[in-house]
N, CA, C and O atoms as CSV, one atom per row, in Angstrom:
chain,resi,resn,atom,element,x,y,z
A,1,UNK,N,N,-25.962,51.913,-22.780
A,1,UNK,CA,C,-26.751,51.919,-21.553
A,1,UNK,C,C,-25.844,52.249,-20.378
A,1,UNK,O,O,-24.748,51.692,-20.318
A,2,UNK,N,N,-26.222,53.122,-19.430
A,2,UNK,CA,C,-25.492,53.550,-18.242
A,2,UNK,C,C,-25.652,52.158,-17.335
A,2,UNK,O,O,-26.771,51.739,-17.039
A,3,UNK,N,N,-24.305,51.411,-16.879
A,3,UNK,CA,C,-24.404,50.774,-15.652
A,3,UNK,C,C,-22.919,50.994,-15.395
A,3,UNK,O,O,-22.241,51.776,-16.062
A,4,UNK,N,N,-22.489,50.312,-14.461
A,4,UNK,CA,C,-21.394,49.834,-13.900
A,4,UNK,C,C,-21.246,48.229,-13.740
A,4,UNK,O,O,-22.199,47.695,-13.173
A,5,UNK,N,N,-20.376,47.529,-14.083
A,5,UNK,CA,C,-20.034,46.263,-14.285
A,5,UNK,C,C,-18.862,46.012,-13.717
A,5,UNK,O,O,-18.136,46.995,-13.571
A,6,UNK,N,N,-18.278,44.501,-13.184
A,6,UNK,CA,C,-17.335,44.314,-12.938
A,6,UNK,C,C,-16.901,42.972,-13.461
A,6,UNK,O,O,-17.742,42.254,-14.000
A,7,UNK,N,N,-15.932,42.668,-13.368
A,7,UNK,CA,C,-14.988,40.684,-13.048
A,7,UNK,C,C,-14.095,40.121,-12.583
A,7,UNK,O,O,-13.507,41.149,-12.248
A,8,UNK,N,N,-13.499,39.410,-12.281
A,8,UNK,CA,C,-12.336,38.985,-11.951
A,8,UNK,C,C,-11.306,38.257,-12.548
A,8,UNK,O,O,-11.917,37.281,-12.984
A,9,UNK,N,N,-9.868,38.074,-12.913
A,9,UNK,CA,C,-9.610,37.456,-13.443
A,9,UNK,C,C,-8.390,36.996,-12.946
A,9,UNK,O,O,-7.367,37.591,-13.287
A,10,UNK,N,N,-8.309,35.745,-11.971
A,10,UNK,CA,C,-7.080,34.667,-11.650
A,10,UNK,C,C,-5.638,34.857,-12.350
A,10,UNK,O,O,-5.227,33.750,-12.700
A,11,UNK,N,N,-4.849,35.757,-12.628
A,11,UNK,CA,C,-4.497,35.501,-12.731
A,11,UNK,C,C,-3.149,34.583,-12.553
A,11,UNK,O,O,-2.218,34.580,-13.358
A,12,UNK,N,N,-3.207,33.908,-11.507
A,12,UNK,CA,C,-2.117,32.933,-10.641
A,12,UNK,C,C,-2.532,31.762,-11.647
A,12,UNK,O,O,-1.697,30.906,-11.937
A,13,UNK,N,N,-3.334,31.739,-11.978
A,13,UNK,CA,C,-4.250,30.322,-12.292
A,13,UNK,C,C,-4.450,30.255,-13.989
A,13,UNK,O,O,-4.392,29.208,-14.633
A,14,UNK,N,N,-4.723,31.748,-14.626
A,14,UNK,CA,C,-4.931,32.003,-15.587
A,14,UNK,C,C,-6.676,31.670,-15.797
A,14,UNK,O,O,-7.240,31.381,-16.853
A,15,UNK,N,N,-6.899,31.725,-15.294
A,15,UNK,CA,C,-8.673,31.561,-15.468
A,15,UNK,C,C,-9.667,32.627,-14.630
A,15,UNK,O,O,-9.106,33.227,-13.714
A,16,UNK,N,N,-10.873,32.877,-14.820
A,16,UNK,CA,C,-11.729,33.731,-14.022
A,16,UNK,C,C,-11.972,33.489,-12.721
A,16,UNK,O,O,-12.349,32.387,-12.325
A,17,UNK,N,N,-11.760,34.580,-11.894
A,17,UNK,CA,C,-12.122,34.293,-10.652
A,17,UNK,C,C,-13.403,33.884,-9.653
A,17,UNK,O,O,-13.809,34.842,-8.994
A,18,UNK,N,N,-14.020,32.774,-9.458
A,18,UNK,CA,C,-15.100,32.463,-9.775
A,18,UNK,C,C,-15.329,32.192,-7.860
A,18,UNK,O,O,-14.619,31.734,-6.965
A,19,UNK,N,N,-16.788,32.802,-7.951
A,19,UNK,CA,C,-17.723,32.719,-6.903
A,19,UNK,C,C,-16.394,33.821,-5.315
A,19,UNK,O,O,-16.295,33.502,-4.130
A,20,UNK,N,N,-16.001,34.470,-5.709
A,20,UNK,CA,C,-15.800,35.836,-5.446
A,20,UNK,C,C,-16.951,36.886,-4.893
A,20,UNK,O,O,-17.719,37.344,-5.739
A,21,UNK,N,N,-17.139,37.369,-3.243
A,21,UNK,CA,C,-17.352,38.220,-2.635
A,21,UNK,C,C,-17.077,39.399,-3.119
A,21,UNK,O,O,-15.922,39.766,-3.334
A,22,UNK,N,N,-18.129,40.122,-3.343
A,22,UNK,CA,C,-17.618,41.522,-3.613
A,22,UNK,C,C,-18.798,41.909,-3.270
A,22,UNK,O,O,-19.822,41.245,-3.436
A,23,UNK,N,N,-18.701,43.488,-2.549
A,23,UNK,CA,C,-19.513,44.421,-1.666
A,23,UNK,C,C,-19.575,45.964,-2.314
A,23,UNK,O,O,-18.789,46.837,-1.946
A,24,UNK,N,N,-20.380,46.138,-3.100
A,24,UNK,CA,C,-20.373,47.778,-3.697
A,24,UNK,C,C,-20.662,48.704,-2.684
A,24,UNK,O,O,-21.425,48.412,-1.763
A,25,UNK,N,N,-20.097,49.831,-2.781
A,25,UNK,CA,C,-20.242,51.331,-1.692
A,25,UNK,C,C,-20.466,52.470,-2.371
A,25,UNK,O,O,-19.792,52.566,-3.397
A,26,UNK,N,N,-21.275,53.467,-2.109
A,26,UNK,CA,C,-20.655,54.580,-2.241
A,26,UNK,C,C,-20.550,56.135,-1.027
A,26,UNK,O,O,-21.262,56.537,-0.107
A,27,UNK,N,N,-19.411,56.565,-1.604
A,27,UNK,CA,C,-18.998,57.513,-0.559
A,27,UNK,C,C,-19.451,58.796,-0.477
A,27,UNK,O,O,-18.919,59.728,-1.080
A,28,UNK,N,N,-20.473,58.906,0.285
A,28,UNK,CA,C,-21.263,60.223,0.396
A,28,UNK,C,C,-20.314,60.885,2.171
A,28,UNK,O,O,-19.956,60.296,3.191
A,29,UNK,N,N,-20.261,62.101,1.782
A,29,UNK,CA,C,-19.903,62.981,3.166
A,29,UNK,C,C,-18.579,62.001,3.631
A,29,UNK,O,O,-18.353,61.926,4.838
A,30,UNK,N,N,-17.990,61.496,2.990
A,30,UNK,CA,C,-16.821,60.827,3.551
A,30,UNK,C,C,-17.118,59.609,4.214
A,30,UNK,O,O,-16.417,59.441,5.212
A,31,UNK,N,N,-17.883,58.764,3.994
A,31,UNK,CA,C,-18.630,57.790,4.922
A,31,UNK,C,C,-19.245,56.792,3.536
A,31,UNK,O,O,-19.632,57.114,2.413
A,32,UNK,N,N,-19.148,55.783,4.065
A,32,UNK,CA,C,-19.861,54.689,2.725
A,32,UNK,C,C,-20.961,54.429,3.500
A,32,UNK,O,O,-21.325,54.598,4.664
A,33,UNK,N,N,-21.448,53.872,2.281
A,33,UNK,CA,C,-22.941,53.788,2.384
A,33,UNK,C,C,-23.518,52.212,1.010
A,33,UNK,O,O,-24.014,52.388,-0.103
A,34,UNK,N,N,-23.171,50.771,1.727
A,34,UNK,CA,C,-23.038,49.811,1.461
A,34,UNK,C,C,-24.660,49.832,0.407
A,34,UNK,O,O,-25.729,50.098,0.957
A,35,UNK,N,N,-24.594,49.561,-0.877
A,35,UNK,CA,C,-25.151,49.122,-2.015
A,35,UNK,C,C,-25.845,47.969,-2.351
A,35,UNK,O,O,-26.968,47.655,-2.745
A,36,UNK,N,N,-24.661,47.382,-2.026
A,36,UNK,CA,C,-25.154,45.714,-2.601
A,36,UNK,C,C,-24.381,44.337,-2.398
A,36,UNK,O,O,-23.480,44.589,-3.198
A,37,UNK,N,N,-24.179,43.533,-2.096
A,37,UNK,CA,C,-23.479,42.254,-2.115
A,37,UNK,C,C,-23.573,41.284,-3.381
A,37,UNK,O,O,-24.616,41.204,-4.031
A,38,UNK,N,N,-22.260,40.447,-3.740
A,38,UNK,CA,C,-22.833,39.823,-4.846
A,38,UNK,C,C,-21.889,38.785,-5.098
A,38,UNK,O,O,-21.087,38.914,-4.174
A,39,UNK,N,N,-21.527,37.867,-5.781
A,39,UNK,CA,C,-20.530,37.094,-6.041
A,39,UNK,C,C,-20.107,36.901,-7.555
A,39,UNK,O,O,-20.883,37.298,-8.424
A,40,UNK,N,N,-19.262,36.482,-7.801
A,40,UNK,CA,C,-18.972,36.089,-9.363
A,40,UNK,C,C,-19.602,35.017,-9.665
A,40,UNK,O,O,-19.694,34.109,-8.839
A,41,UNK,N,N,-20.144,34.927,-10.892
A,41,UNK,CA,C,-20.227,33.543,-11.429
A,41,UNK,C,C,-19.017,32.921,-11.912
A,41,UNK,O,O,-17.859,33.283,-11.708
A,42,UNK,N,N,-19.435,31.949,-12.570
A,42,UNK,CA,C,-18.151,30.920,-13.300
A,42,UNK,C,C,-17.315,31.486,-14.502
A,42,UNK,O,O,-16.389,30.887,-15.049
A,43,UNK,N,N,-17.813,32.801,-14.844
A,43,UNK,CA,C,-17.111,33.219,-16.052
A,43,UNK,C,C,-16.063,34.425,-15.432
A,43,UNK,O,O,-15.278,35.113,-16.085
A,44,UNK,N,N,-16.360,34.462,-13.648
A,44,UNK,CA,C,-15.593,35.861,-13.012
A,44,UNK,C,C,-16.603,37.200,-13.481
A,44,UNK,O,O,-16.342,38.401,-13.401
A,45,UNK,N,N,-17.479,36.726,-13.843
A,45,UNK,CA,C,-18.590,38.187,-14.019
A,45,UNK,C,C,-19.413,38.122,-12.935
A,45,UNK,O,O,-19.204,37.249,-12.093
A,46,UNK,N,N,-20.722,39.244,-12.749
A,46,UNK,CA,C,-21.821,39.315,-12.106
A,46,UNK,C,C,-22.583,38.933,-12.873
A,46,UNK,O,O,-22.424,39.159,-14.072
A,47,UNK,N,N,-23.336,38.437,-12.531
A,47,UNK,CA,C,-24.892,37.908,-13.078
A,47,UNK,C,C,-25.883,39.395,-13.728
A,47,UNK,O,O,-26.657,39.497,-14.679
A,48,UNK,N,N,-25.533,40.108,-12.981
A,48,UNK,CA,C,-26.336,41.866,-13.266
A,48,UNK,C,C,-25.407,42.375,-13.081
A,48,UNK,O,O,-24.511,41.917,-12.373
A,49,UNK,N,N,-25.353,44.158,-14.046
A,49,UNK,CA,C,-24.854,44.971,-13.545
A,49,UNK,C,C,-24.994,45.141,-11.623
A,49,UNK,O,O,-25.778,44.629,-10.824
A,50,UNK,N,N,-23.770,46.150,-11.436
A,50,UNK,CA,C,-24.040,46.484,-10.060
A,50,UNK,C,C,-24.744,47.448,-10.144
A,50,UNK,O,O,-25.519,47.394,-9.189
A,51,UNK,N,N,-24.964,48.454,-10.829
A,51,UNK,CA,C,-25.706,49.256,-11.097
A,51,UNK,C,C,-26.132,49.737,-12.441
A,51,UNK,O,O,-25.348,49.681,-13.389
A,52,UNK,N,N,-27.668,50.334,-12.597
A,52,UNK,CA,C,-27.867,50.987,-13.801
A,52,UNK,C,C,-28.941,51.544,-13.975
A,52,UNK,O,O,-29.907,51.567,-13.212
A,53,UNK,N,N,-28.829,51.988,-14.926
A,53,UNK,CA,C,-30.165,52.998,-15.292
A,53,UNK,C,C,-30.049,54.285,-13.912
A,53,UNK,O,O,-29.031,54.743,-13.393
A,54,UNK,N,N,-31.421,54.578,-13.637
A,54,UNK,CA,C,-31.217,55.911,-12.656
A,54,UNK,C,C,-30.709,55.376,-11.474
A,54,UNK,O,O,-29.953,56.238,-11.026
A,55,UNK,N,N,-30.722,54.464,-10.772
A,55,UNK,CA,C,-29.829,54.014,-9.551
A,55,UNK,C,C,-28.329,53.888,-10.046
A,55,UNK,O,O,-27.525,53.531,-9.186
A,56,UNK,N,N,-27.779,54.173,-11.507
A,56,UNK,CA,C,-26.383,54.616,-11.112
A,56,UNK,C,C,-26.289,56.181,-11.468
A,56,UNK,O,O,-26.818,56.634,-12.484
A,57,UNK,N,N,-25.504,57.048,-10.461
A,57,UNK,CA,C,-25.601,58.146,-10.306
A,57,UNK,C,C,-23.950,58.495,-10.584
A,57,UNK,O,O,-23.080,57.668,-10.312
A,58,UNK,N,N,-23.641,59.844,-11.166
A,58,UNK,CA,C,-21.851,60.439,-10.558
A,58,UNK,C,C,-21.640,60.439,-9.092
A,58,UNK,O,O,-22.449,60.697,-8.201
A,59,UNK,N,N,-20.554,60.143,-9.026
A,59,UNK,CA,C,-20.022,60.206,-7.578
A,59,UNK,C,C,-18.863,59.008,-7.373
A,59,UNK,O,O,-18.324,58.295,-8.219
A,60,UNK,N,N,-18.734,59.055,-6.267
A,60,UNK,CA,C,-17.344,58.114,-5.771
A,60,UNK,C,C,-17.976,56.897,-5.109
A,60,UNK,O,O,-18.877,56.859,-4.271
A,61,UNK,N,N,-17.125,55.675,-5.820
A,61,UNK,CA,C,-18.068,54.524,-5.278
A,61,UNK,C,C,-16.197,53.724,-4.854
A,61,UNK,O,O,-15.047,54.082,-5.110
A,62,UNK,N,N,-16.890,52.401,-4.027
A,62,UNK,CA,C,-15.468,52.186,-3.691
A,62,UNK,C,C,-16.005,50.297,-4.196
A,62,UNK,O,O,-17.220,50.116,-4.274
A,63,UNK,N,N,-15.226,49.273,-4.442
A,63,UNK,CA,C,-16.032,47.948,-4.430
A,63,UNK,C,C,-14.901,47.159,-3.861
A,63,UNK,O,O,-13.711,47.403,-4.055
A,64,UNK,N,N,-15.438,46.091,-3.069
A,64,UNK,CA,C,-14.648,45.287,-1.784
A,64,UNK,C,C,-14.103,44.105,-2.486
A,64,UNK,O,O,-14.940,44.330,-3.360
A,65,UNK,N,N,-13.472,43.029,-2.938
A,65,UNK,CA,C,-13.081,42.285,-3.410
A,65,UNK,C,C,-12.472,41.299,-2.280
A,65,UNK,O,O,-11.454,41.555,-1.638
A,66,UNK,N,N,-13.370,39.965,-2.119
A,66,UNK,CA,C,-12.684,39.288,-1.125
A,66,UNK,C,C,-11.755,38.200,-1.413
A,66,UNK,O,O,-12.034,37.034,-1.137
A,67,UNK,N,N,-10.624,38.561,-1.977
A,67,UNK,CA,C,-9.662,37.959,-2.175
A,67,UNK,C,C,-8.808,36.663,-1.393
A,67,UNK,O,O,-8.403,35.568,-1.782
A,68,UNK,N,N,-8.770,37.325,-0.215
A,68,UNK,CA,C,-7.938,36.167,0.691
A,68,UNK,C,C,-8.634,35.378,0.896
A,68,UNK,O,O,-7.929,34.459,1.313
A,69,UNK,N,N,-10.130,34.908,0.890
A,69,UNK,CA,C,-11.249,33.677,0.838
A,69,UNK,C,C,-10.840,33.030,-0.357
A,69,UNK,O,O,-10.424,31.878,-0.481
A,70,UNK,N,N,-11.037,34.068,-1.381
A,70,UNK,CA,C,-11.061,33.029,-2.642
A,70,UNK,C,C,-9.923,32.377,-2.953
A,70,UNK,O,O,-10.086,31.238,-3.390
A,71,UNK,N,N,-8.728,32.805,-2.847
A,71,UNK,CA,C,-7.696,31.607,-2.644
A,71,UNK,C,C,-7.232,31.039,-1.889
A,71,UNK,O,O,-6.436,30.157,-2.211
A,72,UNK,N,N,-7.519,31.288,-0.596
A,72,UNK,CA,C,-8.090,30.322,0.992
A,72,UNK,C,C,-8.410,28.764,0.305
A,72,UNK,O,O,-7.887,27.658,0.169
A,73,UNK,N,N,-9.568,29.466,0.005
A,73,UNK,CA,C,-10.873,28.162,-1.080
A,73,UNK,C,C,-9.760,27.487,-2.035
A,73,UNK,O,O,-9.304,26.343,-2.057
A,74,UNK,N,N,-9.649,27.969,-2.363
A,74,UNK,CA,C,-8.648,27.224,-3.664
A,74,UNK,C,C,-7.617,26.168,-2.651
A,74,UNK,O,O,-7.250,25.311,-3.455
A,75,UNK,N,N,-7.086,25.884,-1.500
A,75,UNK,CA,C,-6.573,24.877,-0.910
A,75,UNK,C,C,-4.749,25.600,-1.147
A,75,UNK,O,O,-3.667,25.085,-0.868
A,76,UNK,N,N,-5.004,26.638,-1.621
A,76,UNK,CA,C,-3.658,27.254,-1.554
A,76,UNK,C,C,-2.665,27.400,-0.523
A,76,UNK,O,O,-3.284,27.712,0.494
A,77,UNK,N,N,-1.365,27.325,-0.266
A,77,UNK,CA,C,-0.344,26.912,1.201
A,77,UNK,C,C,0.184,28.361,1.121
A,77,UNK,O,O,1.287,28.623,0.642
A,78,UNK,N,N,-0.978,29.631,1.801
A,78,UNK,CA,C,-0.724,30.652,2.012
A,78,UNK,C,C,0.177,30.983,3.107
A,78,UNK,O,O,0.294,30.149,4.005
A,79,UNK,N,N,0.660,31.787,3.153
A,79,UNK,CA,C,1.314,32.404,4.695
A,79,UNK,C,C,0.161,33.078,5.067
A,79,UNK,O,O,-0.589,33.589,4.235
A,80,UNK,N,N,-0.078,33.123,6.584
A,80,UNK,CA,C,-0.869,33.885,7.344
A,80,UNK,C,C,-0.702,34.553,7.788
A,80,UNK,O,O,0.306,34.226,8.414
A,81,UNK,N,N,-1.126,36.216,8.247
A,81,UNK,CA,C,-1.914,36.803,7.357
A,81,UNK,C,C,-1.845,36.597,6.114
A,81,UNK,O,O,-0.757,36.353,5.593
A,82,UNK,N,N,-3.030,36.657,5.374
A,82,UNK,CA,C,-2.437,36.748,3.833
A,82,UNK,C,C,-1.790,37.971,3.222
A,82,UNK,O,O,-1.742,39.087,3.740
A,83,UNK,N,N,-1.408,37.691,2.309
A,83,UNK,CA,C,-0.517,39.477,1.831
A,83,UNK,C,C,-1.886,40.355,1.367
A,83,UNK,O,O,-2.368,41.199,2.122
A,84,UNK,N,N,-2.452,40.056,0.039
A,84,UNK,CA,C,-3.938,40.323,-0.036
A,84,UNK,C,C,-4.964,39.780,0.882
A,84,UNK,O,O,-4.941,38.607,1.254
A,85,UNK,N,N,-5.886,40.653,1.254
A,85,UNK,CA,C,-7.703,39.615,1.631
A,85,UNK,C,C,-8.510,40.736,1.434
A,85,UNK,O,O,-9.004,40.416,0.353
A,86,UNK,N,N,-8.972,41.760,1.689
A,86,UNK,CA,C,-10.107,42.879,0.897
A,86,UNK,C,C,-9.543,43.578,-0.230
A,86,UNK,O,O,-9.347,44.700,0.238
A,87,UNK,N,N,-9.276,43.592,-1.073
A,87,UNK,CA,C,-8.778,44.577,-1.588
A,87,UNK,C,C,-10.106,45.376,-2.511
A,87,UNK,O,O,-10.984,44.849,-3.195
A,88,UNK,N,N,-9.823,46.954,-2.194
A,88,UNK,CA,C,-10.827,47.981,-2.505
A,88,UNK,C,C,-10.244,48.826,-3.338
A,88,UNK,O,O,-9.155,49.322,-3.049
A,89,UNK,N,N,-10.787,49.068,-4.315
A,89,UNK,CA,C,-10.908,50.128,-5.356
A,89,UNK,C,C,-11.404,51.257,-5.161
A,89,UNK,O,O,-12.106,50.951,-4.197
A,90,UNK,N,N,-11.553,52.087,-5.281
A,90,UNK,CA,C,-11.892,53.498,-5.001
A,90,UNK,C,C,-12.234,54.175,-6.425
A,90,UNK,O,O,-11.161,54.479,-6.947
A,91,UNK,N,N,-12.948,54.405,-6.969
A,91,UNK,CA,C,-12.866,54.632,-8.312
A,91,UNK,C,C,-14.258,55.954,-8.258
A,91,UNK,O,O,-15.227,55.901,-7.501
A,92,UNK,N,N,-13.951,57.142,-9.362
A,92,UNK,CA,C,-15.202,58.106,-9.477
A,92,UNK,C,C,-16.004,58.113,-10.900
A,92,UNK,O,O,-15.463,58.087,-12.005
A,93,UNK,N,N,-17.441,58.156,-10.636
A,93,UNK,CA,C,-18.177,57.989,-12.216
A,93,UNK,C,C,-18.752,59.929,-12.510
A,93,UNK,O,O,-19.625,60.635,-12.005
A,94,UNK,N,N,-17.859,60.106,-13.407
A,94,UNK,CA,C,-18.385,61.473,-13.662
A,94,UNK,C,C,-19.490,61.202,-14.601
A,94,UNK,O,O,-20.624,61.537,-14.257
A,95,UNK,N,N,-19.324,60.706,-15.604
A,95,UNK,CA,C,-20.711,60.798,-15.979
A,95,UNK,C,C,-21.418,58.847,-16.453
A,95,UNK,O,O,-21.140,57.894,-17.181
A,96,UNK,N,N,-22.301,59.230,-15.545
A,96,UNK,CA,C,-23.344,57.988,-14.883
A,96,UNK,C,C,-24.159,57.320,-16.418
A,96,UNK,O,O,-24.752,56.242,-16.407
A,97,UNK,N,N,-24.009,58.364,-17.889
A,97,UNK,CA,C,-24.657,58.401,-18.631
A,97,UNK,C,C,-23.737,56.955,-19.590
A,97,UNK,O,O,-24.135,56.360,-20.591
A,98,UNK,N,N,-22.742,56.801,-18.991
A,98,UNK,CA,C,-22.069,55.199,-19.678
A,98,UNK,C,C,-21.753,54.724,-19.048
A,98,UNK,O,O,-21.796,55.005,-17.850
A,99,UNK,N,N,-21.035,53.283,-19.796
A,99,UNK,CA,C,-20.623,52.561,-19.266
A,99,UNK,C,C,-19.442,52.335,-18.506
A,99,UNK,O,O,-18.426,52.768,-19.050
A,100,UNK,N,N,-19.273,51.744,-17.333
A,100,UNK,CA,C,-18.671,51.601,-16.061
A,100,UNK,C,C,-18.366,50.355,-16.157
A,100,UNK,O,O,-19.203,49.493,-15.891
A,101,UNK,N,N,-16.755,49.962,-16.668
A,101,UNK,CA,C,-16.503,48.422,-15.956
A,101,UNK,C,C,-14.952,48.642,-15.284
A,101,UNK,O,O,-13.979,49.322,-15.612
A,102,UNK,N,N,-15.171,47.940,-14.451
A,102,UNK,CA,C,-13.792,47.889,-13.317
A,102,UNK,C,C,-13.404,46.306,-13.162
A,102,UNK,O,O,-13.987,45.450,-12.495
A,103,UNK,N,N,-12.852,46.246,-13.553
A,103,UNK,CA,C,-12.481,44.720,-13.417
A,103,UNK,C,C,-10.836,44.785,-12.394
A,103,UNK,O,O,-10.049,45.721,-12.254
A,104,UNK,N,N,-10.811,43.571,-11.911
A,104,UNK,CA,C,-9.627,43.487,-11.423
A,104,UNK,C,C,-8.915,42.071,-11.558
A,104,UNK,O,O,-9.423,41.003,-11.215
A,105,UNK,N,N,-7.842,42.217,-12.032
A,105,UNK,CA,C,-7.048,41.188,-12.647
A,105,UNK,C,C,-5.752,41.240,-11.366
A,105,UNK,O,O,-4.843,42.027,-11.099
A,106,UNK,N,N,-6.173,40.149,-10.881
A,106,UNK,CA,C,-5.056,39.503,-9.114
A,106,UNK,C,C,-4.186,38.121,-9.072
A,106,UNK,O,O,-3.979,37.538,-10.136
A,107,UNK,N,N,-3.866,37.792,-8.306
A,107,UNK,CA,C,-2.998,37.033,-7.617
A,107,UNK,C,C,-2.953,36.834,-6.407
A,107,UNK,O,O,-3.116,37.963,-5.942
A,108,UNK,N,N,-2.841,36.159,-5.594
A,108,UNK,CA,C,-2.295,36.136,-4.032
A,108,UNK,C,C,-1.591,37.330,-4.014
A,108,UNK,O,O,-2.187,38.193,-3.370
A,109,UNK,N,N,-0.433,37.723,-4.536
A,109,UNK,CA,C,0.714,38.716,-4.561
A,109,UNK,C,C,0.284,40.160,-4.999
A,109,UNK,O,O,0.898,41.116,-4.526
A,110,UNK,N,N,-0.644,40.339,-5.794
A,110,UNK,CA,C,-0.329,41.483,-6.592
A,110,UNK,C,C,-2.010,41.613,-7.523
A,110,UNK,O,O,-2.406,40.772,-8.330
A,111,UNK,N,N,-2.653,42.706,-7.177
A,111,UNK,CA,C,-3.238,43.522,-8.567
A,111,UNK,C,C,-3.861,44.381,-9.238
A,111,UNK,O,O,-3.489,45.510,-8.918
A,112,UNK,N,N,-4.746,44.380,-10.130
A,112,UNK,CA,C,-4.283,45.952,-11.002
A,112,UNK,C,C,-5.731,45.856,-11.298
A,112,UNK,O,O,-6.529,44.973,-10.982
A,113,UNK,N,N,-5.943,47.188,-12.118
A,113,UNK,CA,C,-7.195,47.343,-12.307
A,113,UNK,C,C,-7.458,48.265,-13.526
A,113,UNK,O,O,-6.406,48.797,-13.882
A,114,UNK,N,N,-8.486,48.609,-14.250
A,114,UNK,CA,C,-8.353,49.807,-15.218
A,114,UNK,C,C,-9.774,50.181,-15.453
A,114,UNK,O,O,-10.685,49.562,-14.904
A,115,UNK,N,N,-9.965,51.093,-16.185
A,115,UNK,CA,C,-11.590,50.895,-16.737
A,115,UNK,C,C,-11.435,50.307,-18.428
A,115,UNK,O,O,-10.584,50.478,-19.300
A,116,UNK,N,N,-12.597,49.620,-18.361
A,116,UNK,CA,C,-12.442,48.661,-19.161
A,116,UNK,C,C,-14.100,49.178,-20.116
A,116,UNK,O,O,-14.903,50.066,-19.832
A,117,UNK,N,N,-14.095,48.439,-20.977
A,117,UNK,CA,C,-15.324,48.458,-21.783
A,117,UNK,C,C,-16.367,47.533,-21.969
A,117,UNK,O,O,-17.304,47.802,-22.720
């Protein structure tokens, strides 16, 4: 089934990143064009795809990850600014006809991302 999916995964903590801000986009004419809002559940997943079926299309989508909240929340003895707090992906779906997962595996310090299955 065509969607796009995402999660999070702590790794400072070693566990899922849970109840996590994240804001889907996509970039038409050089300009975003805001999708959807959503949070993680307790497993660091979405509850729904972010997208699927004919509302996911090819093209360039970007997704917001609000990081510096979620370990804010956690009671963590950050330095201020934080080093992370949005961090955005930029990622392109050539073909809309599969599956799409982007997960991002973080830290306060540092993180990474891939397409995943």
């Amino acid at each position: 089934m065509s969607r796009l999916t995402t999660h999070v995964l702590d790794t400072a903590h070693g566990r899922p990143g849970q109840n996590i801000q994240i804001s889907l986009y996509k970039i038409v004419d050089n300009n975003r064009q805001h999708l959807l809002s959503t949070k993680t559940n307790n497993d660091g997943r979405c509850d729904a795809p972010l997208l699927e079926g004919d509302a996911f299309q090819p093209g360039v989508y970007e997704l917001d990850f609000s990081l510096g909240a979620y370990f804010a929340g956690l009671g963590l003895a950050l330095p201020q600014p934080n080093f992370l707090d949005v961090v955005t992906l930029r990622f392109g779906v050539a073909d809309a006809g599969k599956h799409y997962h982007v997960p991002l595996v973080a830290s306060p310090w540092s993180y990474s991302t891939y397409r995943g299955s």
